[in-house]
C-alpha positions in Angstrom: -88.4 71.5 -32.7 -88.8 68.6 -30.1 -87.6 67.0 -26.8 -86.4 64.4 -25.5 -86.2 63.2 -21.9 -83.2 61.5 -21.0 -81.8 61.2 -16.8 -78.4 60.1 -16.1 -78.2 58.6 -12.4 -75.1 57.4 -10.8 -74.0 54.8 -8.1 -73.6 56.8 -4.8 -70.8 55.3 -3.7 -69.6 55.4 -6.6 -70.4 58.3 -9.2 -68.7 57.1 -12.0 -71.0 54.1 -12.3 -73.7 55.1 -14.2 -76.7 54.6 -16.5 -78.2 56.8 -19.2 -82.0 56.5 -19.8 -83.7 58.1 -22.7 -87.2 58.6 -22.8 -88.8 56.3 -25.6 -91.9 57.6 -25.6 -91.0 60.8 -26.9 -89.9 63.1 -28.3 -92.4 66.0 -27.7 -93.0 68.7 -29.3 -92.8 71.3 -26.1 -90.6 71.5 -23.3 -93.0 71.8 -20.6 -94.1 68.2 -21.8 -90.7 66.9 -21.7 -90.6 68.2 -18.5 -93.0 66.1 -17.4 -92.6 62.8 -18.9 -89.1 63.4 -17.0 -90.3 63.6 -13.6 -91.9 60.8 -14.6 -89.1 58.9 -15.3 -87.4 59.7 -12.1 -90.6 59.1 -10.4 -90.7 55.3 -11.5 -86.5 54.9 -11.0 -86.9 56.1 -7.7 -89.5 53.9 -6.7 -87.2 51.1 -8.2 -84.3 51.4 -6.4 -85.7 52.2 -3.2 -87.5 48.6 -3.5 -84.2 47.6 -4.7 -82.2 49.2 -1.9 -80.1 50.6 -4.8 -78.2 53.9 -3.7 -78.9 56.3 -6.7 -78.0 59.6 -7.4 -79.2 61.7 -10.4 -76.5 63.3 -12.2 -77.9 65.2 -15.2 -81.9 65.3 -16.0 -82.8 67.3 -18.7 -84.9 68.0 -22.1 -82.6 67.8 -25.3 -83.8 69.5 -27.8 -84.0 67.6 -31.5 -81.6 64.3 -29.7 -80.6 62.1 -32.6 -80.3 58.4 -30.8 -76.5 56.9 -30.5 -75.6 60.8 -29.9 -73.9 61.2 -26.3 -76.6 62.9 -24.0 
């Protein structure tokens, strides 16, 4: 079994713009360390926009358990 990070985060003012972003570091072998590396993630995107001035929303943020890439998250 393993995880994988991936955060989907949307345009405010408009939520059907979004982006997908999944981890590349992992995947790990418990969810408690996927659950990390993911507030990570958001950590680090939310830092970018807001230098950015990007209005982001997150959408889904989650741990997939055994993700095949190219498979919808």
């Amino acid at each position: 079994m393993s995880f994988t990070a991936i955060v989907v985060a949307c345009h405010i003012m408009n939520p059907n713009n979004c982006l997908t972003f999944v981890d590349n570091r992992g995947p790990y072998e418990t969810a408690a360390r996927c659950e990390t590396r993911m507030q990570e993630m958001i950590m680090d995107l939310s830092t970018f926009w807001a230098k950015e001035r990007l209005p982001m929303g997150y959408k889904v943020m989650e741990c997939v358990e055994d993700y095949k890439e190219g498979t919808p998250a």
